[in-house]
PDB file of N, CA, C and O in Angstrom, chain B, residues numbered from 101:
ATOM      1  N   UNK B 101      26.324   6.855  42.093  1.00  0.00           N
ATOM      2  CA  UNK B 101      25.057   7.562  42.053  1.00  0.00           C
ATOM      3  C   UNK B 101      24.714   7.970  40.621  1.00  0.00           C
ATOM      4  O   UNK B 101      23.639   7.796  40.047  1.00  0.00           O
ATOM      5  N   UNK B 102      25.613   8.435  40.240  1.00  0.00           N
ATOM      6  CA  UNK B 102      25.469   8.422  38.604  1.00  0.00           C
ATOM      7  C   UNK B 102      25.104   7.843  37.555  1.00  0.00           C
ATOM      8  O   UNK B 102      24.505   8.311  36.586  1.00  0.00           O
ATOM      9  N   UNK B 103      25.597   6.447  37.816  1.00  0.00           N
ATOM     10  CA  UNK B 103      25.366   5.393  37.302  1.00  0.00           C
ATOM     11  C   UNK B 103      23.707   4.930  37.222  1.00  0.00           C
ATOM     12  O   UNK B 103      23.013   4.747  36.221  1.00  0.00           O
ATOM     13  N   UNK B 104      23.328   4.807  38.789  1.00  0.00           N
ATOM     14  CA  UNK B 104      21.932   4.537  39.192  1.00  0.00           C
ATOM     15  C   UNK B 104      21.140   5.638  38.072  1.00  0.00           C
ATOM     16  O   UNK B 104      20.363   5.212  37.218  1.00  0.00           O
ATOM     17  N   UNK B 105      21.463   7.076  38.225  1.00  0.00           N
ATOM     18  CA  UNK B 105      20.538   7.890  37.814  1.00  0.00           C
ATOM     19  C   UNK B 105      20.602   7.971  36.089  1.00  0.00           C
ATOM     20  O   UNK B 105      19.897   8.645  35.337  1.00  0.00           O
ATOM     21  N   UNK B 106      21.326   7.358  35.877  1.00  0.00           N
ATOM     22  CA  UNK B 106      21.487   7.580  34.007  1.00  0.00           C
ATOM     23  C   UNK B 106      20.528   6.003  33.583  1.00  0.00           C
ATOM     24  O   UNK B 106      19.705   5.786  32.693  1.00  0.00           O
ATOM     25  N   UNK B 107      21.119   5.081  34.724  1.00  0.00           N
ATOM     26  CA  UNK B 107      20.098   3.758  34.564  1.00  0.00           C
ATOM     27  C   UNK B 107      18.729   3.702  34.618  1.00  0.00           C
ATOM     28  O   UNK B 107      18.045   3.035  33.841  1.00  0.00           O
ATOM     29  N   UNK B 108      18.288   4.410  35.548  1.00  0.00           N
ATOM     30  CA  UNK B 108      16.655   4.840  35.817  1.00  0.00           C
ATOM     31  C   UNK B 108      16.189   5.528  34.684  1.00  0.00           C
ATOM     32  O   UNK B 108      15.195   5.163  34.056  1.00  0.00           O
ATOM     33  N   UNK B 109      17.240   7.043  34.243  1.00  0.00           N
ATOM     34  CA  UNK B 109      16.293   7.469  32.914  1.00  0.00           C
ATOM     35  C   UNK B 109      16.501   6.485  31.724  1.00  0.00           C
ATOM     36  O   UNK B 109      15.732   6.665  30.780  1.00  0.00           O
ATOM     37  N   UNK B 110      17.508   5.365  31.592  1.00  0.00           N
ATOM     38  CA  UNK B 110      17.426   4.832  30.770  1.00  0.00           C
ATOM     39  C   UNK B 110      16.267   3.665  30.292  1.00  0.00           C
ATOM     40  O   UNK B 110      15.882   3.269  29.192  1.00  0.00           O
ATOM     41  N   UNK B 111      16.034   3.441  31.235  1.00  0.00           N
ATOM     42  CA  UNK B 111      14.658   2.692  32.136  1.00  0.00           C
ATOM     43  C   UNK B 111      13.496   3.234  31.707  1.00  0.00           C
ATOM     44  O   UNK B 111      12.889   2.682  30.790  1.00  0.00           O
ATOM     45  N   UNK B 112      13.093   4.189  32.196  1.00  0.00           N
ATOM     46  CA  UNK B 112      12.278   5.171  31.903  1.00  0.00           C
ATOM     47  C   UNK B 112      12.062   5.195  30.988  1.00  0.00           C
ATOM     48  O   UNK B 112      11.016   4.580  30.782  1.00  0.00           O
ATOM     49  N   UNK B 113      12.711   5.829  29.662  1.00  0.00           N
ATOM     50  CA  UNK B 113      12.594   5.993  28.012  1.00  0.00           C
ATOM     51  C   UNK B 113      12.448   4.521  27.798  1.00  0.00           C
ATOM     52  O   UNK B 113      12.109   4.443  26.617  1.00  0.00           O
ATOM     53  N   UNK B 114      12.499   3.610  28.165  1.00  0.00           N
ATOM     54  CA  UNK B 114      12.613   1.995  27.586  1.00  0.00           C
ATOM     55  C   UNK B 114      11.033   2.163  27.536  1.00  0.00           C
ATOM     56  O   UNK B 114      10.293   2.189  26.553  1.00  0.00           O
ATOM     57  N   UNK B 115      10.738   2.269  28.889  1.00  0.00           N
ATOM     58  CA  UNK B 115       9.309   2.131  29.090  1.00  0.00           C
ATOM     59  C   UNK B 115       8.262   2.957  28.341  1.00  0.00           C
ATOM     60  O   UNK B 115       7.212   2.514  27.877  1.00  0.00           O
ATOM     61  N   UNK B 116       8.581   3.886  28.304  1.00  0.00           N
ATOM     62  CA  UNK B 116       7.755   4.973  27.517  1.00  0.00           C
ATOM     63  C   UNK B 116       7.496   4.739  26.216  1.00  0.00           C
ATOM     64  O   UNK B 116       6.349   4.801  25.772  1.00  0.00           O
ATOM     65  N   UNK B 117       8.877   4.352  25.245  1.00  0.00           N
ATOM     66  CA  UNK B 117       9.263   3.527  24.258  1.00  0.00           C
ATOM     67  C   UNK B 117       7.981   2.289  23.787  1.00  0.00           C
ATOM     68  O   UNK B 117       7.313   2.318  22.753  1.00  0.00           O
ATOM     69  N   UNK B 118       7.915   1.321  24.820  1.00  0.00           N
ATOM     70  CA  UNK B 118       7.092   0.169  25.041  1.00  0.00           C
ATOM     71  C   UNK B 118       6.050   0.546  25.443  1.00  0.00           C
ATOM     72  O   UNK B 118       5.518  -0.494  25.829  1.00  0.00           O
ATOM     73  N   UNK B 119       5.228   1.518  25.661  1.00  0.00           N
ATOM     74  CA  UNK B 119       3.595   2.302  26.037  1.00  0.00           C
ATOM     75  C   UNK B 119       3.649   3.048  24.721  1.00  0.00           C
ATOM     76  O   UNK B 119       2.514   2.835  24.295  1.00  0.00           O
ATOM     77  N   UNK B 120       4.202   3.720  23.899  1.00  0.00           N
ATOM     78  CA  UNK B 120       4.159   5.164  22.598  1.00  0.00           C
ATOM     79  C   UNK B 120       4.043   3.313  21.700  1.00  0.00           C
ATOM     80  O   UNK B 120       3.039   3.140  21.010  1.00  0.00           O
ATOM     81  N   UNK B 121       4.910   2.314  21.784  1.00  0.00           N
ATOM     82  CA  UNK B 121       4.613   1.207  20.745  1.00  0.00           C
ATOM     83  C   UNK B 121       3.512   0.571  21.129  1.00  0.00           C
ATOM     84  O   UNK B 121       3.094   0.230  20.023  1.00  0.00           O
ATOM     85  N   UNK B 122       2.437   0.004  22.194  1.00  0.00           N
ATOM     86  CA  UNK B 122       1.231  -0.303  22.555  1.00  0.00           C
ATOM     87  C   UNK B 122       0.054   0.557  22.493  1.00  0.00           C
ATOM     88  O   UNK B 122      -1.047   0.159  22.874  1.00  0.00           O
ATOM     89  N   UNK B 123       0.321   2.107  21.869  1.00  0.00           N
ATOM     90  CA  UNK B 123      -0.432   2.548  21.810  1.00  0.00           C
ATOM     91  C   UNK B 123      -0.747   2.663  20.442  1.00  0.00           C
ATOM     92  O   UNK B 123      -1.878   2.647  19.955  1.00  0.00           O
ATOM     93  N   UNK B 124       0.651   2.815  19.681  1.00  0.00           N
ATOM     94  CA  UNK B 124       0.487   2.834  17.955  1.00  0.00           C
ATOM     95  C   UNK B 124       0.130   1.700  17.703  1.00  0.00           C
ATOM     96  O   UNK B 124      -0.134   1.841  16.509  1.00  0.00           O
ATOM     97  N   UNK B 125      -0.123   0.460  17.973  1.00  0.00           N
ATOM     98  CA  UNK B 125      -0.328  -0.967  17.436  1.00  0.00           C
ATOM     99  C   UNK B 125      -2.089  -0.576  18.132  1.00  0.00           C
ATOM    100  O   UNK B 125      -3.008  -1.075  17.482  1.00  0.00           O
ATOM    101  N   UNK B 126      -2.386   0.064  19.080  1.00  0.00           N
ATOM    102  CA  UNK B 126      -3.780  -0.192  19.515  1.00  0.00           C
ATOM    103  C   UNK B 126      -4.441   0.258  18.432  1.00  0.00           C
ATOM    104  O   UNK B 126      -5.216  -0.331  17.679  1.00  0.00           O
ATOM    105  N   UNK B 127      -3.987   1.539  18.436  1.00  0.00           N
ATOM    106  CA  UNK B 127      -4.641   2.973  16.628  1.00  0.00           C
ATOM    107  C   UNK B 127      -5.044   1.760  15.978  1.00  0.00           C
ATOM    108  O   UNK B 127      -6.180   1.287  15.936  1.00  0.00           O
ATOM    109  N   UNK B 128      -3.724   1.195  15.352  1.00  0.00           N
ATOM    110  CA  UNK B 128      -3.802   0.642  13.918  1.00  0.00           C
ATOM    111  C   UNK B 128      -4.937  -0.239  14.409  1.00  0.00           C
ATOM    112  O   UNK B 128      -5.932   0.487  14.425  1.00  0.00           O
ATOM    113  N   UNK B 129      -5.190  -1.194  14.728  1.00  0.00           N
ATOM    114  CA  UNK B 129      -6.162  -1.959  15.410  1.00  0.00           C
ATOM    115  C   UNK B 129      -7.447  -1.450  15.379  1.00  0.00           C
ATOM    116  O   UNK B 129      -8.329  -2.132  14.857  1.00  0.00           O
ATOM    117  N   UNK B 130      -7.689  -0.418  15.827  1.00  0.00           N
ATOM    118  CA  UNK B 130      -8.859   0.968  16.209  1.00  0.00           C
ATOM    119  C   UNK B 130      -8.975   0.823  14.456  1.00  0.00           C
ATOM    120  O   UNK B 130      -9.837   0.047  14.044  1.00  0.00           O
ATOM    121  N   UNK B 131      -8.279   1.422  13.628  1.00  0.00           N
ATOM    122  CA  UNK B 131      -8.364   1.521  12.124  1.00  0.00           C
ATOM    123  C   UNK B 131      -8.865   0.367  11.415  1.00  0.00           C
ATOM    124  O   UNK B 131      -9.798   0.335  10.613  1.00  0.00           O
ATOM    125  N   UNK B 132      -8.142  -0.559  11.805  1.00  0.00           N
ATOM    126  CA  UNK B 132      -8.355  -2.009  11.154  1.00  0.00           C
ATOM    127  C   UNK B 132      -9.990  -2.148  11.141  1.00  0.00           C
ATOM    128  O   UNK B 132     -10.760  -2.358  10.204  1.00  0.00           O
ATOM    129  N   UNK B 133     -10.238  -1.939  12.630  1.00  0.00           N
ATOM    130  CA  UNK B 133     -11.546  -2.241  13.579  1.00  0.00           C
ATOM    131  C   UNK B 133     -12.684  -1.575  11.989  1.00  0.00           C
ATOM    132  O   UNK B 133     -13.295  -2.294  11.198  1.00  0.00           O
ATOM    133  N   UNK B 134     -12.623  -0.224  11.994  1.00  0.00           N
ATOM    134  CA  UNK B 134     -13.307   0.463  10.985  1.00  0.00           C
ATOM    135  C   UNK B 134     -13.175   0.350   9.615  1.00  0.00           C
ATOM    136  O   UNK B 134     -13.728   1.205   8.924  1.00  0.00           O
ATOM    137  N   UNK B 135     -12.616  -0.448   9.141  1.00  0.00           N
ATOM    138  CA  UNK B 135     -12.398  -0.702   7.957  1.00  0.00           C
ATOM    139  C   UNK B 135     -11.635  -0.105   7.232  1.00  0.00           C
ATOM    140  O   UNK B 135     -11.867   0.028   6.030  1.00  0.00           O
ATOM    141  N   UNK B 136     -10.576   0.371   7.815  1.00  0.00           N
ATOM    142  CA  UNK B 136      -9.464   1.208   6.975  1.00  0.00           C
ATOM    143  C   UNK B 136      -9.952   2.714   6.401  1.00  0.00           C
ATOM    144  O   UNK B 136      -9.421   3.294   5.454  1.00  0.00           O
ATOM    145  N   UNK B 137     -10.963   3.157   7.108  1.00  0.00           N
ATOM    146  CA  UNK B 137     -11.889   4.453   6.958  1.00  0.00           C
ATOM    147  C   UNK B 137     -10.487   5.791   7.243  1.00  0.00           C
ATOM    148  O   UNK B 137      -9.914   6.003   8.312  1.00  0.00           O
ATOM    149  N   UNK B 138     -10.292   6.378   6.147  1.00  0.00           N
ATOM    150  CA  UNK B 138      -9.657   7.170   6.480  1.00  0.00           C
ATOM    151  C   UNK B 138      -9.970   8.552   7.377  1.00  0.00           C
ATOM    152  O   UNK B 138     -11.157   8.798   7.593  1.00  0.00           O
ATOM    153  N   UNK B 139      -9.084   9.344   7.839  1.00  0.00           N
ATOM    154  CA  UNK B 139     -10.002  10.641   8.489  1.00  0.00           C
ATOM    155  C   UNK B 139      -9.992  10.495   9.994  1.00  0.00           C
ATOM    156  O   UNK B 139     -10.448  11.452  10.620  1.00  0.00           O
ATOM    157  N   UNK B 140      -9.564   9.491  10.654  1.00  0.00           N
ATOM    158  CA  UNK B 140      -9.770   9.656  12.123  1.00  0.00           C
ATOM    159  C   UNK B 140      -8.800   8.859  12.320  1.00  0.00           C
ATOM    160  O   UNK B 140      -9.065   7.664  12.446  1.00  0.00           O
ATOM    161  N   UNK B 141      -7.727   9.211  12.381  1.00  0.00           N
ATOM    162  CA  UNK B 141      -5.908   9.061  12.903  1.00  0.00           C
ATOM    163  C   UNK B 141      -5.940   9.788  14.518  1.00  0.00           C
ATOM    164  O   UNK B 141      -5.512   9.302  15.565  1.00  0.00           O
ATOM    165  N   UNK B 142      -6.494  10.895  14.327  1.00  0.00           N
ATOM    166  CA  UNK B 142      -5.995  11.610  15.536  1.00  0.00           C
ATOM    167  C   UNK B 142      -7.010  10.478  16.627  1.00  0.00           C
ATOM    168  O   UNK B 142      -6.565   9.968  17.655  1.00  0.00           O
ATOM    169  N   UNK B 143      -8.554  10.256  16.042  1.00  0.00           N
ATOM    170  CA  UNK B 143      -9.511   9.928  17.260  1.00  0.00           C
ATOM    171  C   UNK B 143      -8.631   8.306  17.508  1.00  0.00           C
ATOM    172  O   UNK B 143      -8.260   7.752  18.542  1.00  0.00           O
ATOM    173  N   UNK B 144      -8.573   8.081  16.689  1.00  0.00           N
ATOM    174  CA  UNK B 144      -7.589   6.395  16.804  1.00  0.00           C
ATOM    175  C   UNK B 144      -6.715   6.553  17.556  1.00  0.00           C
ATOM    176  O   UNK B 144      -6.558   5.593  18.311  1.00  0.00           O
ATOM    177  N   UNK B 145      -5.797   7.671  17.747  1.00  0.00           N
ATOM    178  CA  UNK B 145      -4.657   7.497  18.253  1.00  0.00           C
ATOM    179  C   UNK B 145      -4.706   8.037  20.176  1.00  0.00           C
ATOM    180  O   UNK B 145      -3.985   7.708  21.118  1.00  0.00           O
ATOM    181  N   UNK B 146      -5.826   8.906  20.088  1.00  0.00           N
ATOM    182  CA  UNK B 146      -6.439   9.342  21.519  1.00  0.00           C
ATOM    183  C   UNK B 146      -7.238   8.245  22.060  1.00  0.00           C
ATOM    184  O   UNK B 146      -7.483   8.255  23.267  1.00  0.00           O
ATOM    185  N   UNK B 147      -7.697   7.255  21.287  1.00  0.00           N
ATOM    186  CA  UNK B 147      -8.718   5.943  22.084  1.00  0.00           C
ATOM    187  C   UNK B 147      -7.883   5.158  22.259  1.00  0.00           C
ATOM    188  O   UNK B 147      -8.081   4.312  23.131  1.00  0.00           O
ATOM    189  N   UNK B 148      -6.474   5.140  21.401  1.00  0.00           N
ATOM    190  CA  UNK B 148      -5.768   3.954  22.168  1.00  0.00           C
ATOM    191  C   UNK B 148      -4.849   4.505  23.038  1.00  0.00           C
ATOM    192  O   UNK B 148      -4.389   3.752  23.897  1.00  0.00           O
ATOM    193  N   UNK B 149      -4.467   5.693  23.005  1.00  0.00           N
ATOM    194  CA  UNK B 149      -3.217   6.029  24.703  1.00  0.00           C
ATOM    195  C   UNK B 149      -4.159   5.868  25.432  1.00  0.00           C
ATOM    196  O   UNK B 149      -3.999   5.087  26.370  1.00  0.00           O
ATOM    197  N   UNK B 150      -5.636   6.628  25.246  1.00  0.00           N
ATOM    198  CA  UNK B 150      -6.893   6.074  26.514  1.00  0.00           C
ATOM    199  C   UNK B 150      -7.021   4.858  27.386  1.00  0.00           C
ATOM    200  O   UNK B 150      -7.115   4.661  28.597  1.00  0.00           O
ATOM    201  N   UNK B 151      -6.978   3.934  26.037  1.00  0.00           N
ATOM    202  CA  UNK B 151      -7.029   2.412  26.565  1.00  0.00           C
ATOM    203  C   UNK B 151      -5.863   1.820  27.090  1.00  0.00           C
ATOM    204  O   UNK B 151      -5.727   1.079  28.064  1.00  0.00           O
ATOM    205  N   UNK B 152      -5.147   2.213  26.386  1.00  0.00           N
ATOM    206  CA  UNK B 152      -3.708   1.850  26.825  1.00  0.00           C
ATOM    207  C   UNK B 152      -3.230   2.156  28.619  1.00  0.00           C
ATOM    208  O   UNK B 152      -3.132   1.617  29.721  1.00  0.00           O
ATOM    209  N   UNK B 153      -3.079   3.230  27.992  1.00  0.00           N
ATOM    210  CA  UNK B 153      -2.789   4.273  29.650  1.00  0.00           C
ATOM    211  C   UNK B 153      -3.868   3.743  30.822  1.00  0.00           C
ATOM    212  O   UNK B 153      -3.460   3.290  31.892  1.00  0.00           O
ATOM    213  N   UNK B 154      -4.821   3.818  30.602  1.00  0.00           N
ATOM    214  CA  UNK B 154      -5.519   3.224  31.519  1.00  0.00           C
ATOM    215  C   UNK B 154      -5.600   2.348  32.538  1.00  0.00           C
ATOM    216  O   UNK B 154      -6.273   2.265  33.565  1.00  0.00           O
ATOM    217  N   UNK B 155      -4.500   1.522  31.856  1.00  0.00           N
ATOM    218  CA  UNK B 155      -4.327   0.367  32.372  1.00  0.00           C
ATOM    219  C   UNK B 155      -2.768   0.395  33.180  1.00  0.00           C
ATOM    220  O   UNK B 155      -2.071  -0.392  33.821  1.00  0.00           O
ATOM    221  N   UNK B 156      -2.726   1.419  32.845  1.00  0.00           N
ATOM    222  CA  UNK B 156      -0.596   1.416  32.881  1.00  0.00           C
ATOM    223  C   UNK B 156      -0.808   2.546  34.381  1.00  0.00           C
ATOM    224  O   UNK B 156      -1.460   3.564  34.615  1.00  0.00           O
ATOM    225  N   UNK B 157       0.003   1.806  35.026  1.00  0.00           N
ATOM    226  CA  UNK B 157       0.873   2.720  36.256  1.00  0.00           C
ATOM    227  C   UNK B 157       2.160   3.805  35.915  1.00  0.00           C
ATOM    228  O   UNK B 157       2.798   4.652  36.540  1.00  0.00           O
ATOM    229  N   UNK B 158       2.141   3.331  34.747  1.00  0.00           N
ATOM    230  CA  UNK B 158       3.358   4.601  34.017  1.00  0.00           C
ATOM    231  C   UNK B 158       2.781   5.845  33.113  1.00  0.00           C
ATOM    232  O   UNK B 158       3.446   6.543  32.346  1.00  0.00           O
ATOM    233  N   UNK B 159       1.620   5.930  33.346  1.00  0.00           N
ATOM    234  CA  UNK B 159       0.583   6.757  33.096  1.00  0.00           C
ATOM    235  C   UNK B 159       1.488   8.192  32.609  1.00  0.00           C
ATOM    236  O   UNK B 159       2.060   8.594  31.596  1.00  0.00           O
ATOM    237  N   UNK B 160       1.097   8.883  34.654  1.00  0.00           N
ATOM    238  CA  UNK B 160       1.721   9.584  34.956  1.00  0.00           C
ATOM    239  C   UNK B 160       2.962  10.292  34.104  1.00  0.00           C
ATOM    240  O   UNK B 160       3.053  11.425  33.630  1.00  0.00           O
ATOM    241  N   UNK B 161       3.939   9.091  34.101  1.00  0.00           N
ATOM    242  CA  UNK B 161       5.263   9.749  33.521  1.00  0.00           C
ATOM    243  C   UNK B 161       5.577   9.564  32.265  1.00  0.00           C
ATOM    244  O   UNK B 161       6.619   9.993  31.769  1.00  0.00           O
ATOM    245  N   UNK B 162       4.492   8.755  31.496  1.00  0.00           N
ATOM    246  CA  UNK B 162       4.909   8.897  29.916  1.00  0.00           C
ATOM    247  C   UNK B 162       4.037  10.257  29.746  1.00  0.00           C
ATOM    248  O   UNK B 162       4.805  11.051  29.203  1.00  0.00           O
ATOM    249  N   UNK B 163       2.789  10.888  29.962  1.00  0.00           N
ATOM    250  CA  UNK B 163       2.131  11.601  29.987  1.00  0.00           C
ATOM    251  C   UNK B 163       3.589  13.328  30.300  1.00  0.00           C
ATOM    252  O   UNK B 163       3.688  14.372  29.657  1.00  0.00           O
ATOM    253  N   UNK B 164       4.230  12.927  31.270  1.00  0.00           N
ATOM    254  CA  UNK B 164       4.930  13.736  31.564  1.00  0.00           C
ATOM    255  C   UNK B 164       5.997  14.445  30.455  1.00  0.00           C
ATOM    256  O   UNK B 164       6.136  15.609  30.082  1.00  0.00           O
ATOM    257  N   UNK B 165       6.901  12.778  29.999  1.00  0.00           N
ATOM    258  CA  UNK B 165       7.858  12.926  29.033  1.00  0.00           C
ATOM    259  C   UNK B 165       7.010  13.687  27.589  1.00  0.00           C
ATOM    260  O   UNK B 165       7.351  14.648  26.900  1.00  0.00           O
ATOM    261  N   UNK B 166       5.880  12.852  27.518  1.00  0.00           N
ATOM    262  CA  UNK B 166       5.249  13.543  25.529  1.00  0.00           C
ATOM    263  C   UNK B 166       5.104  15.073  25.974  1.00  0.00           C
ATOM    264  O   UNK B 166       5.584  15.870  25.169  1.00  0.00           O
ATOM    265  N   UNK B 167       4.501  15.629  27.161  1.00  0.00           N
ATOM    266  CA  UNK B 167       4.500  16.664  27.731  1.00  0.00           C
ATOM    267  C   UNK B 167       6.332  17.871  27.232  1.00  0.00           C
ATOM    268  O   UNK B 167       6.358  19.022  26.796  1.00  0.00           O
ATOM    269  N   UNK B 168       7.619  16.857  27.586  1.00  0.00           N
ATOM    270  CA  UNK B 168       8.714  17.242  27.858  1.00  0.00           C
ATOM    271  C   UNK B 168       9.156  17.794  25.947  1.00  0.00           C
ATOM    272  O   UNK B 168       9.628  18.790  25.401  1.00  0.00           O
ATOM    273  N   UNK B 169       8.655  16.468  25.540  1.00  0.00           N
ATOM    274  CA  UNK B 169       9.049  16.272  24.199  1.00  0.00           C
ATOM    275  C   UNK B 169       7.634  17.170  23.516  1.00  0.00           C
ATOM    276  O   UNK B 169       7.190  16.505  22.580  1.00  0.00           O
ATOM    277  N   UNK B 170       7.096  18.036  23.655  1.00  0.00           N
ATOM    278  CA  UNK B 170       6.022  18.661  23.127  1.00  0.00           C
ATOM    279  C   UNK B 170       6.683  20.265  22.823  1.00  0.00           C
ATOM    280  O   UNK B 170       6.700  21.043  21.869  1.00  0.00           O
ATOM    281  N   UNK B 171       7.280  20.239  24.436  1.00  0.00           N
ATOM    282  CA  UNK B 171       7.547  22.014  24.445  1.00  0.00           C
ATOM    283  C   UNK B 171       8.945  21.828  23.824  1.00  0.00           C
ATOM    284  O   UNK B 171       9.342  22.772  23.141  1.00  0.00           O
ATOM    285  N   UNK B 172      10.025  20.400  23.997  1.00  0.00           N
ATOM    286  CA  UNK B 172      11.153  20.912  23.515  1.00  0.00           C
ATOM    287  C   UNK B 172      11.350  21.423  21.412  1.00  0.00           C
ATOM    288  O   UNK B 172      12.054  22.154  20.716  1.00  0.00           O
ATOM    289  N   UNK B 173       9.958  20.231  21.210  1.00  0.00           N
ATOM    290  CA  UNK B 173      10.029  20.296  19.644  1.00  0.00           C
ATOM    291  C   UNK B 173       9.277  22.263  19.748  1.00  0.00           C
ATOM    292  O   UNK B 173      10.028  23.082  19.218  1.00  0.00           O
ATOM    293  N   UNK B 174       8.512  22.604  20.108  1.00  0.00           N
ATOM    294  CA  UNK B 174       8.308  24.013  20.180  1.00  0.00           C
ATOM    295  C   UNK B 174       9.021  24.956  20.393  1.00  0.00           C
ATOM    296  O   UNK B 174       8.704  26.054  19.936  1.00  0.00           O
ATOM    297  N   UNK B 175      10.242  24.785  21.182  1.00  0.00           N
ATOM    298  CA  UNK B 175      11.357  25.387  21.137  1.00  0.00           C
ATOM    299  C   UNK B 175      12.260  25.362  20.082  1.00  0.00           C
ATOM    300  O   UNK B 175      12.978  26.361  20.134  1.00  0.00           O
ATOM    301  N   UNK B 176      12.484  24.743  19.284  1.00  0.00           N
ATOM    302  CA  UNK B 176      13.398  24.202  17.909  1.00  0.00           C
ATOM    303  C   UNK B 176      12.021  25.015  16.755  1.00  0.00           C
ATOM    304  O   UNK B 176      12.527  25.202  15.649  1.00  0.00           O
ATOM    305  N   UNK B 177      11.038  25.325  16.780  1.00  0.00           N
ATOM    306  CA  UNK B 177      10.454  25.876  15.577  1.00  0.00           C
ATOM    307  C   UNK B 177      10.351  27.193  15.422  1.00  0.00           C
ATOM    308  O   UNK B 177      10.016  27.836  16.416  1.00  0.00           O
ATOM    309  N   UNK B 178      10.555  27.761  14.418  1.00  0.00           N
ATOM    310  CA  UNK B 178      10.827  29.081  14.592  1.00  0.00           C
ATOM    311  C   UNK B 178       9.425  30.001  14.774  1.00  0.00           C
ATOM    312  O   UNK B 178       8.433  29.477  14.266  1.00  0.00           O
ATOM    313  N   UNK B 179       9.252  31.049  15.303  1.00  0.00           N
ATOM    314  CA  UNK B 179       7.880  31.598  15.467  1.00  0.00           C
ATOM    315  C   UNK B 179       7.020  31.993  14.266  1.00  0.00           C
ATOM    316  O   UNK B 179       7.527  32.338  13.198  1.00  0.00           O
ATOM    317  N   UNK B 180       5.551  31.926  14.498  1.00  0.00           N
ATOM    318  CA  UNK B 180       4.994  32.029  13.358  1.00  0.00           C
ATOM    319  C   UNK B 180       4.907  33.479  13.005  1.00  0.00           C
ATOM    320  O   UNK B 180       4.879  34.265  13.952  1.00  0.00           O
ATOM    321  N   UNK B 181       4.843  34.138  11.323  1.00  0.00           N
ATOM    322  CA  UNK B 181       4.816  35.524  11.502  1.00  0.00           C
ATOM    323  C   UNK B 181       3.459  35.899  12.311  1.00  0.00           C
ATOM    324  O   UNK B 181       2.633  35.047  12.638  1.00  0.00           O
ATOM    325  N   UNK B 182       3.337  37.289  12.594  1.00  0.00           N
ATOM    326  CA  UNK B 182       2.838  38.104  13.585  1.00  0.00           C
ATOM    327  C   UNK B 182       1.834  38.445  11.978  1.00  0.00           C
ATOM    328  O   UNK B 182       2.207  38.364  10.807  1.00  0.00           O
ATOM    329  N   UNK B 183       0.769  38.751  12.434  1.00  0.00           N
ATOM    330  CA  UNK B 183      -0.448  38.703  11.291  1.00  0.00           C
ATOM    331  C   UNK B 183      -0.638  40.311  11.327  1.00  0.00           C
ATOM    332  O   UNK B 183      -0.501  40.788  12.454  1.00  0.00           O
ATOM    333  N   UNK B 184      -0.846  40.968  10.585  1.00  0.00           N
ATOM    334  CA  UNK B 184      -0.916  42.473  10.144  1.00  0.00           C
ATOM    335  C   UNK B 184      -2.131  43.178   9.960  1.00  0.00           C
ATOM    336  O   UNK B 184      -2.349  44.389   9.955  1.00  0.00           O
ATOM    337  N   UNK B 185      -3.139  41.878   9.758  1.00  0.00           N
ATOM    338  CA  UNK B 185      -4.556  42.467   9.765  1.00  0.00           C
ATOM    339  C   UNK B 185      -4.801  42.945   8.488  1.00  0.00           C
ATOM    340  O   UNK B 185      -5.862  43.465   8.142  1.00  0.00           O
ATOM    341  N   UNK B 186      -3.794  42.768   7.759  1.00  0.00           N
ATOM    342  CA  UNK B 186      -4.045  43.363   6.344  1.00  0.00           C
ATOM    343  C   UNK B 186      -3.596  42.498   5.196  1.00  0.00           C
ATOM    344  O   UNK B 186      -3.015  42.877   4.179  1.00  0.00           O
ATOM    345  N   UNK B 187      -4.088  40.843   5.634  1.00  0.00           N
ATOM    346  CA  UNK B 187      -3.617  40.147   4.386  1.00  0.00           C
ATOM    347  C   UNK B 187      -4.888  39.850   4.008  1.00  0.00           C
ATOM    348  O   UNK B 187      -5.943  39.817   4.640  1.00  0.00           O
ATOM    349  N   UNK B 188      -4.573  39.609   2.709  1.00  0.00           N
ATOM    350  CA  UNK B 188      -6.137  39.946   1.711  1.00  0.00           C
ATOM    351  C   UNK B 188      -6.798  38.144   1.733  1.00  0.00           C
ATOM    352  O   UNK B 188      -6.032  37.222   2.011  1.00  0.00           O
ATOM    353  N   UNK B 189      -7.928  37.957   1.479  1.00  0.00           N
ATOM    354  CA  UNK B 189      -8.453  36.715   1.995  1.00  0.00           C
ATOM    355  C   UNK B 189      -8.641  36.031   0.488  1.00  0.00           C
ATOM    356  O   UNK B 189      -9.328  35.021   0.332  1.00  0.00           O
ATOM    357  N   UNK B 190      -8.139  36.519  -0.304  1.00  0.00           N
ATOM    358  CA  UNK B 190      -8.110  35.786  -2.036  1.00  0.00           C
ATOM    359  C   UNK B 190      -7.133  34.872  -2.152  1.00  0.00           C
ATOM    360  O   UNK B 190      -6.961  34.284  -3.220  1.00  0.00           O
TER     361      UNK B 190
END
């Protein structure tokens, strides 16, 4: 049973792996498309998981994992200071 279940998540990350790489090759593409226009990385990179995902039945669970891998990198950063209301705006 063990075996099965370490195989499936291994499975899993393969796949996710192979959708996070079809989506960075879509961007660059998206970029190419515009002429190497700098300034819109983020909109490039949201039109191609769009397009990408769209099409994918693994939607769902890569959506899940960047989800997993979002809060764990937020957990590893240390908190931002607490603002005092009294830092000068110069």
């Amino acid at each position: 049973m063990v075996n099965n279940e370490a195989r499936r998540k291994k499975q899993q990350e393969m796949m996710a792996e192979l959708l996070e790489r079809k989506i960075r090759l879509h961007a660059q593409q998206l970029y190419e498309q515009r002429g190497k226009a700098e300034g819109m990385a983020l909109q490039d990179w949201v039109q191609a998981e769009s397009n990408v995902l769209g099409k994918s039945i693994m939607a769902p669970f890569y959506r899940k994992l960047r989800l997993q891998a979002n809060q764990a990198a937020e957990d590893v950063l240390p908190p931002e200071p607490e603002s005092t209301g009294c830092e000068s705006s110069q």
